[in-house]
DODREN-768246 format. One line per 5 residues: number of its first residue (from 1); their letters; for each residue x, y, z of N, C-alpha, C, O. Coordinates in pm, whole numbers, plus 32768, in hexadecimal, padded with zeros to 4 digits. Example, Ala and Ser with C-alpha at 12.3 -4.5 7.8 and 13.67 -1.06 7.14 Angstrom:
2
1 = as = 8527 7DC7 830C 84CE 7E3E 830C 8528 7EB6 830C 8590 7EB4 834E; 8505 7F1F 82C4 8557 7F96 82CA 850A 8003 8313 853D 8072 8324
END
This chain:
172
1 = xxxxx = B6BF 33E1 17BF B694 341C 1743 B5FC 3412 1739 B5C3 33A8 1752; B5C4 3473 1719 B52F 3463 16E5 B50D 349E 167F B550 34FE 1658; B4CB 3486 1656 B482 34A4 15C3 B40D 34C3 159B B3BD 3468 1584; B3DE 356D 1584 B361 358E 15AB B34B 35BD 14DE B374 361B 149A; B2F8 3546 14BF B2A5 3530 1434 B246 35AD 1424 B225 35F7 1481
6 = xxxxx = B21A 35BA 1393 B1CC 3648 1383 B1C0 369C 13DC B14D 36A7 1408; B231 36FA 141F B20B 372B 1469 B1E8 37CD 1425 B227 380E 13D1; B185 37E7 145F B167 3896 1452 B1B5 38DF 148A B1DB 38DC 1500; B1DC 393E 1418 B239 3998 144A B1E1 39F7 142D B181 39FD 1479; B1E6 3A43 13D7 B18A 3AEE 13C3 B10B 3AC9 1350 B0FA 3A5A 131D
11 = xxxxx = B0D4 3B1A 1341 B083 3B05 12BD B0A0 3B5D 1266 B046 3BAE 1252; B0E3 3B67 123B B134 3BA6 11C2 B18A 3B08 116F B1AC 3B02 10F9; B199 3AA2 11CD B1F5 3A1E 119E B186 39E0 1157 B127 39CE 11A3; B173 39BD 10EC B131 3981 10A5 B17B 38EB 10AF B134 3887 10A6; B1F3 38E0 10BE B1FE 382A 10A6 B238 37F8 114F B265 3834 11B1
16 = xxxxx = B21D 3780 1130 B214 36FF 11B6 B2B6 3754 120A B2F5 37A0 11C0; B2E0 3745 127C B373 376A 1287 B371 36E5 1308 B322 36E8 1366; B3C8 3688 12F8 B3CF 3636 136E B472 364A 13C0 B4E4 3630 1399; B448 3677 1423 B4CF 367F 1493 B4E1 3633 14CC B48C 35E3 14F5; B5A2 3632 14F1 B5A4 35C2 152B B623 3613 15AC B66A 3677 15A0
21 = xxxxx = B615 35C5 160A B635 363F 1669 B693 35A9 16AB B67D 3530 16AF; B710 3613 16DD B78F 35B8 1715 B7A1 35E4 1792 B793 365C 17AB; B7C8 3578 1803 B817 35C5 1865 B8AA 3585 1877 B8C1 350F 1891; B90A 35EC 1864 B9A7 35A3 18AD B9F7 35BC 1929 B9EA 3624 1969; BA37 3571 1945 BA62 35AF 19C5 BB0D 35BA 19BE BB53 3556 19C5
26 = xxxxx = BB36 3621 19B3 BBD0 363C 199B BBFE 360C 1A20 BBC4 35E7 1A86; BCB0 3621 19EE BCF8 35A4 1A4D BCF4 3601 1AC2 BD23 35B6 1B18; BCD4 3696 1B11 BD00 36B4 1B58 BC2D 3688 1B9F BC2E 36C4 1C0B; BBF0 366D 1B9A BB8E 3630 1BA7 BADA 36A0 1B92 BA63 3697 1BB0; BB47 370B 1B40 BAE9 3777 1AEC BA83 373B 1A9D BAAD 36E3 1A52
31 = xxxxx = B9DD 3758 1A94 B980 3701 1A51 B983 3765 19E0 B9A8 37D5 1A01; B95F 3751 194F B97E 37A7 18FE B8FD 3766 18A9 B8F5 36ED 1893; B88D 37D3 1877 B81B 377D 1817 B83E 37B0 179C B883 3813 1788; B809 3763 1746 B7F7 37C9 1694 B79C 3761 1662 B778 36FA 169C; B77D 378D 15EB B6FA 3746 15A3 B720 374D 1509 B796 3769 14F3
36 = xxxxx = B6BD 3732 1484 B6D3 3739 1445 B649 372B 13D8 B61A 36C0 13B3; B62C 3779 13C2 B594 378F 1375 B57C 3792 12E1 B5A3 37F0 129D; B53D 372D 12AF B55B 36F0 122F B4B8 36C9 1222 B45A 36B4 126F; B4D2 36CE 1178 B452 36CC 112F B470 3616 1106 B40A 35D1 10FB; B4DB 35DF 10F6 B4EF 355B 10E4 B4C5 3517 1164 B4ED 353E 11D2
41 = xxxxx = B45F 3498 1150 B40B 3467 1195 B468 33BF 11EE B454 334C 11C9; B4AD 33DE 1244 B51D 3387 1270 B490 332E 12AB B417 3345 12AF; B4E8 32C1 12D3 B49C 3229 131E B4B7 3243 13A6 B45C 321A 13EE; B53A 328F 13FC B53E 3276 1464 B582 330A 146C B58D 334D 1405; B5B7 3346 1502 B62F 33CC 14FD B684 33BF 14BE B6AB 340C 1466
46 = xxxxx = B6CC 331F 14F0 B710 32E7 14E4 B74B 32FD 142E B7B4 3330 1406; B6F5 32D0 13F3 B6F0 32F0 1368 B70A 335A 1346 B74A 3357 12DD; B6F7 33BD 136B B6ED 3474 133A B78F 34AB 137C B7DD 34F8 1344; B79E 3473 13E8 B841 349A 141B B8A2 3427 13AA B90C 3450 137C; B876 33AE 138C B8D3 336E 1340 B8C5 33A6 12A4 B921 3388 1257
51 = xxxxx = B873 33E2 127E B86A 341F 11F9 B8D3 34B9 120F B935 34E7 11D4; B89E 34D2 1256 B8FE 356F 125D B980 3557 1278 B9CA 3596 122C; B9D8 34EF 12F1 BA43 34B2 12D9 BAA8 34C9 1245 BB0E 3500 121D; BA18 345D 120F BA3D 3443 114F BA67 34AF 1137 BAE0 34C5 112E; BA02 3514 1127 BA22 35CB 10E3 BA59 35F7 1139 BA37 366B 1121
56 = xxxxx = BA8E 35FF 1187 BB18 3652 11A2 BB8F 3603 1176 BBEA 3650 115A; BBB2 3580 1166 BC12 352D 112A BC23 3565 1081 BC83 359C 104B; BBB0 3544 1052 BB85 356F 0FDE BBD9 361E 0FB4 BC1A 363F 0F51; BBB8 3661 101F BBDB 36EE 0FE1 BC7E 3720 1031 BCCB 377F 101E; BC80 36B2 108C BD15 36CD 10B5 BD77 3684 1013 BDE5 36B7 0FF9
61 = xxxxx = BD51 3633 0FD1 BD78 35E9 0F7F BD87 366F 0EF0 BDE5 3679 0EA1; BD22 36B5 0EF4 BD06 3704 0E80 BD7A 3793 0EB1 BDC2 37D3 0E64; BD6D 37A2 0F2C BDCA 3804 0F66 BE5D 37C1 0F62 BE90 3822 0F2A; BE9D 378C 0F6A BF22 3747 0F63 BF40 373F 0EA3 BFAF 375C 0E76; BED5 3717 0E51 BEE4 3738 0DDF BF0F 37DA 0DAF BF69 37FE 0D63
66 = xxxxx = BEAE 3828 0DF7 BEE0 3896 0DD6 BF3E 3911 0DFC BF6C 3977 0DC8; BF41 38CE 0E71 BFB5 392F 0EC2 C06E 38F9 0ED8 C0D4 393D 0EEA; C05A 3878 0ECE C0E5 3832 0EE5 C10C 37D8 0E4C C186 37C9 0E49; C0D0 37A1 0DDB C0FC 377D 0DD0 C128 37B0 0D29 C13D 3767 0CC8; C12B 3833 0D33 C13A 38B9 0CD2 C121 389A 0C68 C176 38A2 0C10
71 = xxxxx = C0A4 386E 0C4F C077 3877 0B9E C066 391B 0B9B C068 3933 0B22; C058 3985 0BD6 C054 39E7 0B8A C0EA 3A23 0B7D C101 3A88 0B3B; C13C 39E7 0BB8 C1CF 3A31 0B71 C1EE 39E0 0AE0 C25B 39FB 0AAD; C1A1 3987 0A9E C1AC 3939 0A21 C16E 39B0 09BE C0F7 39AA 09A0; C1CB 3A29 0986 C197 3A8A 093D C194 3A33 08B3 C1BE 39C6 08D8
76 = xxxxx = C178 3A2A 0820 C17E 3A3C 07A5 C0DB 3A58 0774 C075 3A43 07B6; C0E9 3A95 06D9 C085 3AB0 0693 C064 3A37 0664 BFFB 3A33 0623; C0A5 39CC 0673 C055 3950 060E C01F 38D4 066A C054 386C 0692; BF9D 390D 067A BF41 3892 06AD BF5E 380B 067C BF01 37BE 0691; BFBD 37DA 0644 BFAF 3741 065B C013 375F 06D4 BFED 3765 0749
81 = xxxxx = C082 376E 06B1 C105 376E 071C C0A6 37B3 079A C0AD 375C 07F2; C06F 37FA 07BC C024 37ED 0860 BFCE 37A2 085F BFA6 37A0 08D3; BF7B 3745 080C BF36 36C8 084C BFA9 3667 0842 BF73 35FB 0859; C01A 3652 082F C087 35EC 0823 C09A 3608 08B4 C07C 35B3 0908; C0D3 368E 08DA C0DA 3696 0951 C095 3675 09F9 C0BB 3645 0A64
86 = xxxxx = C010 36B5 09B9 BFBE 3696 0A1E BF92 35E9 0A43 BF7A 35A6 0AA7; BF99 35D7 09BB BF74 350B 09C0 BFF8 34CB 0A14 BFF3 3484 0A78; C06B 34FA 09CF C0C9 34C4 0A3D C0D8 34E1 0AAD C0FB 3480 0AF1; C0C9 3565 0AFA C0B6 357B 0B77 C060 351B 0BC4 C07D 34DC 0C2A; BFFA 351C 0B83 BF65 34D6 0BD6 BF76 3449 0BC1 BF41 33F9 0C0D
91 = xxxxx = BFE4 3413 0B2A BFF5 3396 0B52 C066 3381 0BAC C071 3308 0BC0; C0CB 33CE 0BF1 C121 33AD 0C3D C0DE 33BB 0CE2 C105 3374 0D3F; C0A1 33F9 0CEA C016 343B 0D6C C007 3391 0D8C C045 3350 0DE1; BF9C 3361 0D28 BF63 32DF 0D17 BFCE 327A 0D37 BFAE 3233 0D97; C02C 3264 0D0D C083 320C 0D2D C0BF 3229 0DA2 C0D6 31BF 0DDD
96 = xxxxx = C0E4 328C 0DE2 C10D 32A9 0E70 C0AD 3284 0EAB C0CE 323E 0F0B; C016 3297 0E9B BFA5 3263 0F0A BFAA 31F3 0F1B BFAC 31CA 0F8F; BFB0 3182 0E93 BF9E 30FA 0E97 C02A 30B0 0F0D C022 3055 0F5F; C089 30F9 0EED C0F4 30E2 0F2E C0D6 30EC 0FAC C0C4 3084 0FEC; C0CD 314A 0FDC C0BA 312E 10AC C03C 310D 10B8 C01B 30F9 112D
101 = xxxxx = BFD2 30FD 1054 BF57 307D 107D BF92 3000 108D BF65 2FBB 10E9; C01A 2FBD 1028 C00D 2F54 1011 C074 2F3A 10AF C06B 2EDA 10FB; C0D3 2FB1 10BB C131 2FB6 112E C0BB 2FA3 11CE C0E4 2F92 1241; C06C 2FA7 11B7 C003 2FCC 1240 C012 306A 1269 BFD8 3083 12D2; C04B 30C9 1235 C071 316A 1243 BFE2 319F 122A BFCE 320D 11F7
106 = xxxxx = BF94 315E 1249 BF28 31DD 121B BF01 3231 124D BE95 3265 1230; BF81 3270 12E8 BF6F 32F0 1345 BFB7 3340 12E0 BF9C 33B8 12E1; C012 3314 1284 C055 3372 124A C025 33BB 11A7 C05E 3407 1158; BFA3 3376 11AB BF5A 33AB 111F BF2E 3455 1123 BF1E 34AB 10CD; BF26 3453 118F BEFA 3519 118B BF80 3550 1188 BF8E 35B5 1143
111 = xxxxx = BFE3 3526 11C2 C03B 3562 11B9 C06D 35B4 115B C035 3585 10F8; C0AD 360A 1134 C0C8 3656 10C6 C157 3635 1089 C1B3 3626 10D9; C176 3626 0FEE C205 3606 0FB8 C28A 366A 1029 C2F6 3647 1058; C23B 36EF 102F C2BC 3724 1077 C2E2 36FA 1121 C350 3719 1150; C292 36C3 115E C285 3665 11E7 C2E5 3627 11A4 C359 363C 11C5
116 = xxxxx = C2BC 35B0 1112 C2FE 3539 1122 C3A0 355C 10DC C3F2 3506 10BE; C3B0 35E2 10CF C437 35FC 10B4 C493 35FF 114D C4FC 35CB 1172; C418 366C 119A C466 3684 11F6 C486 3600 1258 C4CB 3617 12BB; C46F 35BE 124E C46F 353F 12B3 C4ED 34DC 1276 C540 3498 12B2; C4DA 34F0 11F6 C555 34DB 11BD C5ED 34FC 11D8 C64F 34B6 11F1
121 = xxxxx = C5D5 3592 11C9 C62D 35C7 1211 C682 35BE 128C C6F8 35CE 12AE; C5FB 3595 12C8 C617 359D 136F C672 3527 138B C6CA 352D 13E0; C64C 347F 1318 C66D 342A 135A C61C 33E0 1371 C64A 336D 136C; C577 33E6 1397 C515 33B5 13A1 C4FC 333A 137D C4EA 332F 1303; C4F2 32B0 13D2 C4B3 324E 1365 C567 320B 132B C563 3197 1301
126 = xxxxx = C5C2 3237 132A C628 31E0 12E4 C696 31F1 1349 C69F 3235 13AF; C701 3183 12F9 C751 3142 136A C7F5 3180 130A C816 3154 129B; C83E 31E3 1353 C8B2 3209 1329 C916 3193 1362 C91A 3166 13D4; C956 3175 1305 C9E3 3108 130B CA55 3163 12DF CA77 318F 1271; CA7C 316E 1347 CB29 3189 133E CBA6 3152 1345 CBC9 3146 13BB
131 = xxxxx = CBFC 3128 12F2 CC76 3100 132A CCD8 315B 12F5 CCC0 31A5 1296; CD4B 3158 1333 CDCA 31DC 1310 CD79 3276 12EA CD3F 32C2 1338; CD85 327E 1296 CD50 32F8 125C CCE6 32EF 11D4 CCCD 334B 1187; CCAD 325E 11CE CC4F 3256 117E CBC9 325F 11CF CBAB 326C 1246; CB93 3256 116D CADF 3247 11C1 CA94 3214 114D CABF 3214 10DA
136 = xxxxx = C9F8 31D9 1182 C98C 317A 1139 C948 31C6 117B C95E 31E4 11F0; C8D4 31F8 1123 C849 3226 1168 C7E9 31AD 1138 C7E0 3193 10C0; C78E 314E 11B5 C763 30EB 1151 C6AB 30C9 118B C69C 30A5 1200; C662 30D1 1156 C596 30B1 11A3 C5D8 305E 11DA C62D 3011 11AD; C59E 3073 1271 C58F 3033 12E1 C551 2FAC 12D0 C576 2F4F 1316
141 = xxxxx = C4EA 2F9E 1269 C4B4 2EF9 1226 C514 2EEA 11E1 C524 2E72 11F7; C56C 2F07 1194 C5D0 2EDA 113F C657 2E9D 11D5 C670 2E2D 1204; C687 2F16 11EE C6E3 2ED1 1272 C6BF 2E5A 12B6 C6F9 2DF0 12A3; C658 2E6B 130A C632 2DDE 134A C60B 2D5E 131A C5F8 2CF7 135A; C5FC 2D7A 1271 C602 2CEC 1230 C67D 2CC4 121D C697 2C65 1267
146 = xxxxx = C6E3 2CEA 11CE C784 2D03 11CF C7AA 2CAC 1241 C7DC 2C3C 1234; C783 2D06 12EE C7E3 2CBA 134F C7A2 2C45 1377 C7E5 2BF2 13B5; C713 2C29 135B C6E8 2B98 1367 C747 2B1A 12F6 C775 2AA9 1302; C73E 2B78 1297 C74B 2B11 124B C7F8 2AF0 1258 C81D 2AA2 1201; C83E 2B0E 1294 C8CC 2B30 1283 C8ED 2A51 12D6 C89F 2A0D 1318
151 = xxxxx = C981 2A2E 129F C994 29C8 12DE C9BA 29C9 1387 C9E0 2A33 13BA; C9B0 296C 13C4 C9BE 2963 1452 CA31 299E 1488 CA1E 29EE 14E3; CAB7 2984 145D CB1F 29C6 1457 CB25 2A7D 1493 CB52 2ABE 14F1; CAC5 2A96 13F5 CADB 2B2E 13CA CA90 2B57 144E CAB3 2BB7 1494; CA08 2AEC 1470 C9B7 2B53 14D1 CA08 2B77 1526 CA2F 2BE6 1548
156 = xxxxx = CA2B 2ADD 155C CA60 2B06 15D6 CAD9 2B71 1614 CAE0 2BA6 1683; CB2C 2B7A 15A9 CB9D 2C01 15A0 CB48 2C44 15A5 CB47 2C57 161F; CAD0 2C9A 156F CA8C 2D1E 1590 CA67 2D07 1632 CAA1 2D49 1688; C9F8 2C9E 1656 C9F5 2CAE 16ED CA58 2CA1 174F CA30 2C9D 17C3; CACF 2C99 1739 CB4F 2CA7 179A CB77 2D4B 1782 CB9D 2D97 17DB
161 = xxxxx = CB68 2D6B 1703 CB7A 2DF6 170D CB1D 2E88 1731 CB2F 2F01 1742; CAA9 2E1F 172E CA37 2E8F 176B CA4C 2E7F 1813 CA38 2EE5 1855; CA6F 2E10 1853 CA77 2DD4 18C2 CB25 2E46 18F9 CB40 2E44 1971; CB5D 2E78 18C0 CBDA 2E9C 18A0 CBB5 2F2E 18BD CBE5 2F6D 191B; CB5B 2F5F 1865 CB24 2FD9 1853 CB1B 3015 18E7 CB5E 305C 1932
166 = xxxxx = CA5D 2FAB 18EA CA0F 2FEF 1962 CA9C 2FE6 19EA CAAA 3047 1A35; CAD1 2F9D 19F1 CB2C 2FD7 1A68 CB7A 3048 1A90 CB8C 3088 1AF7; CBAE 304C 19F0 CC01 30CE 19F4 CBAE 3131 1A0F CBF0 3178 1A5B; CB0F 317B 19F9 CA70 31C9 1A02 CA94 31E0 1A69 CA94 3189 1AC0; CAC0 3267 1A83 CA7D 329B 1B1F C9F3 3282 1B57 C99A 329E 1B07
171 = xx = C9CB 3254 1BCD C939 322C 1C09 C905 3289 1C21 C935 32DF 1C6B; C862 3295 1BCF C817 332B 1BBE C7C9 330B 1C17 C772 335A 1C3B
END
């Protein structure tokens, strides 16, 4: 990374513009440059790529507000009931963030509500329990506390039956 301070660009630019210029190298071992030219006066490149980072987080955050998480299908004429709305949206937003901060998830903060449906869907992340014809859908942190915590007994009947299982598994 380097970082080229007041630099002159045309004379028509009346204010300071400091660039800061990147090189990466993609996985197929392609060198790829870009830069980023700003009137905000960074300390290092380093600084000017970690600020822009921020603003694209920042506006991926403002984009997920407005595209996924449908405050504009919230029609009425009476402005309190759509700031009721919108406050609760953004306080449920807020509380989902704090949640996979506090989980260590914080790959899953850009993610979008309809991702975290579809993953839902899929199965993603949780542990289906079946016996006969019932079923438990249950967080994968919720399950593995459960079978820790279970008495010696109980464990051990599950690992004779997982032990039970993998045999019966055709070898992939």
């Amino acid at each position: 990374m380097t970082l080229i301070p007041d630099a002159l660009t045309w004379e028509g630019c009346t204010v300071a513009l400091h660039l800061s210029l990147m090189r990466t190298t993609l996985s197929r071992g392609k060198i790829r440059y870009w830069g980023v030219a700003t009137t905000y006066e960074p300390r290092s490149a380093q600084d000017t790529f970690d600020t822009y980072r921020l603003r694209s987080a920042i506006e991926e955050r403002f984009r997920q507000h407005k595209h996924f998480w449908h405050l504009h299908k919230f029609s009425t004429p009476d402005p309190a009931l759509m700031e009721t709305h919108i406050q609760f949206t953004l306080a449920t937003y807020t509380l989902l963030q704090l949640y996979l901060h506090k989980k260590r998830l914080n790959n899953l903060a850009q993610k979008t509500i309809d991702t975290f449906r579809h993953h839902e869907r899929m199965g993603t992340d949780c542990v289906i329990v079946y016996k006969d014809t019932n079923f438990a859908v249950f967080d994968l942190d919720y399950y593995t506390y459960e079978i820790a915590d279970l008495n010696d007994e109980a464990r051990d009947r599950i690992k004779d039956r997982m032990i039970e299982l993998r045999k019966q598994r055709p070898a992939s």
